[in-house]
MARKOLFI-432784 format. One record per residue (C-alpha): residue number from 0; residue in one letter; x, z, y. Coordinates in Angstrom, 3 decimals. Example, Ala and Ser with C-alpha at 12.3 -4.5 7.8 and 13.67 -1.06 7.14 Angstrom:
+-----+-----+----------+----------+----------+
:   n : res :     east :       up :    north :
+-----+-----+----------+----------+----------+
:   0 :   A :   12.300 :    7.800 :   -4.500 :
:   1 :   S :   13.670 :    7.140 :   -1.060 :
+-----+-----+----------+----------+----------+
//
This chain:
+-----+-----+----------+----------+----------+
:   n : res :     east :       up :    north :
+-----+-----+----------+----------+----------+
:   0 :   X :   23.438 :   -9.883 :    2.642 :
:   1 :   X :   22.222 :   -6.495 :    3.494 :
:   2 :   X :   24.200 :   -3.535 :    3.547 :
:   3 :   X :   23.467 :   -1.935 :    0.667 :
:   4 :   X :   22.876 :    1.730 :    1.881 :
:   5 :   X :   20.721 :    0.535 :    3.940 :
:   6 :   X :   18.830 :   -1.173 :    1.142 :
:   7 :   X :   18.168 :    2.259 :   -0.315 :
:   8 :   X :   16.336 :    3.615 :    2.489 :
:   9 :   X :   13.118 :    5.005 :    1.821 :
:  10 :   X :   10.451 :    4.974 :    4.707 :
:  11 :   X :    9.311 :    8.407 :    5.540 :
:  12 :   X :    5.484 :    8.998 :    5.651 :
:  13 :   X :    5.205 :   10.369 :    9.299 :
:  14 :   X :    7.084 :    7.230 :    9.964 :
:  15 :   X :    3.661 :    5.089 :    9.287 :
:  16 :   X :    0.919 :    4.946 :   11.406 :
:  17 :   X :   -2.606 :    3.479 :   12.024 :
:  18 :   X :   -3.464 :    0.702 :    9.264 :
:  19 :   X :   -0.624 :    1.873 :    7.142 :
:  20 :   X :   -1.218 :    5.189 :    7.208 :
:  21 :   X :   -4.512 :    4.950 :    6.203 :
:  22 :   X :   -4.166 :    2.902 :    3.838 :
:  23 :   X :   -1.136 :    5.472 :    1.502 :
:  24 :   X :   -3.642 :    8.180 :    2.566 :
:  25 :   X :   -6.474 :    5.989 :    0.331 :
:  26 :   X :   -4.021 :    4.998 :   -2.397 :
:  27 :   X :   -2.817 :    9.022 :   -2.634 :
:  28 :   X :   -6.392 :    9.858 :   -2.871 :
:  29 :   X :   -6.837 :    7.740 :   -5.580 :
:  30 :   X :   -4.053 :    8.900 :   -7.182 :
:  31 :   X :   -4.778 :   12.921 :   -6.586 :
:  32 :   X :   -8.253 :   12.045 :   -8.575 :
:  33 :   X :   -6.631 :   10.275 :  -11.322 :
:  34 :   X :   -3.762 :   12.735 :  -11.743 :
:  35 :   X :   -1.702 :   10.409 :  -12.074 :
:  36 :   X :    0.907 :    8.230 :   -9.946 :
:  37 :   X :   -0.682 :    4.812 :  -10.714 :
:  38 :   X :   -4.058 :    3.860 :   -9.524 :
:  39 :   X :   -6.388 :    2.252 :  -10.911 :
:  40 :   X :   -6.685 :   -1.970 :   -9.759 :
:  41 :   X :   -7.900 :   -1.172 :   -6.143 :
:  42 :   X :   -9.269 :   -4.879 :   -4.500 :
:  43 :   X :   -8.224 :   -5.908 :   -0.891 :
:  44 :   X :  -11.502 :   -5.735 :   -0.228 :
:  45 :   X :  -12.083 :   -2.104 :   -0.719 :
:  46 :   X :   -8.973 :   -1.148 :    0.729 :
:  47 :   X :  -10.162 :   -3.138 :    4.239 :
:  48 :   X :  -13.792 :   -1.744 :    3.794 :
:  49 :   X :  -12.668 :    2.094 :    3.670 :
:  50 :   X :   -9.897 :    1.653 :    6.555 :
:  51 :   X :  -12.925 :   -0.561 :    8.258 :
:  52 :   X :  -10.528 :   -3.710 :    8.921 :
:  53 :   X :  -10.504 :   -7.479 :    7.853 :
:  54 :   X :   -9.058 :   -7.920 :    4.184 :
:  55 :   X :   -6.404 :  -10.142 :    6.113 :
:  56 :   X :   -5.687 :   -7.464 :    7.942 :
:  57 :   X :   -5.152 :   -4.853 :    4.918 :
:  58 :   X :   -3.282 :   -7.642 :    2.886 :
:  59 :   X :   -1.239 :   -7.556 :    5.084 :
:  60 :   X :   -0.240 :   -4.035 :    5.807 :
:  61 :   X :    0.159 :   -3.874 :    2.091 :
:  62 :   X :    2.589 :   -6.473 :    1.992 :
:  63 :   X :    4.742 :   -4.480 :    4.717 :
:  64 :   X :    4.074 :   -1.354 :    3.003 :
:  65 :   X :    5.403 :   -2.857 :   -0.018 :
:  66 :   X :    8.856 :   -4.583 :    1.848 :
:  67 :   X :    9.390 :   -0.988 :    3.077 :
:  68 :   X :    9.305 :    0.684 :   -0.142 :
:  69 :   X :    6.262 :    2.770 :   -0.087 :
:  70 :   X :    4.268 :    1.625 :   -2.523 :
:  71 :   X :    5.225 :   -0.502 :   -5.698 :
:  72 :   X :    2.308 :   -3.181 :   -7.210 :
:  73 :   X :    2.027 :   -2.455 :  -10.766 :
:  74 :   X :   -0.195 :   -5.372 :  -11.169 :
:  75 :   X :   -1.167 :   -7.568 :   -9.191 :
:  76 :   X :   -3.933 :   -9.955 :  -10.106 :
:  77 :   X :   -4.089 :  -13.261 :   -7.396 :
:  78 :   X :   -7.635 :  -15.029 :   -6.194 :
:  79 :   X :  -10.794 :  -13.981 :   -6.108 :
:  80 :   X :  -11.104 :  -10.786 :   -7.324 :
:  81 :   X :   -7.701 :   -9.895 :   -6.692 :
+-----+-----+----------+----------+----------+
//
């Protein structure tokens, strides 16, 4: 098990950097124009095209983001136009 203060820990933002910063910089743009603190369904694919990297590449960093607590999937739609 983990300890569970430590399980609580939220990453800090100038803790990221490179693909992952980019990428919470995107989604918090996204969110800034829809005033609100959900986006709407963003594809791999146009994450990886704006941070100009492979969609394996930005499914990835999401992932991480995502085990460190820094973003939350609402949805999450698998396959093709996932």
């Amino acid at each position: 098990g983990q300890n569970p203060e430590k399980a609580n820990n939220l990453t800090a933002f100038s803790s990221l950097i490179g693909l992952q910063r980019e990428i919470v910089l995107r989604i918090y743009e996204q969110c800034k124009l829809s005033r609100n603190k959900v986006t709407a369904p963003l594809s791999i694919e146009y994450l990886a095209t704006y941070c100009k990297t492979t969609k394996l590449s930005a499914q990835k960093t999401i992932q991480r983001l995502g085990r460190k607590k820094v973003i939350t999937r609402i949805e999450y739609k698998n396959g093709r136009s996932g």
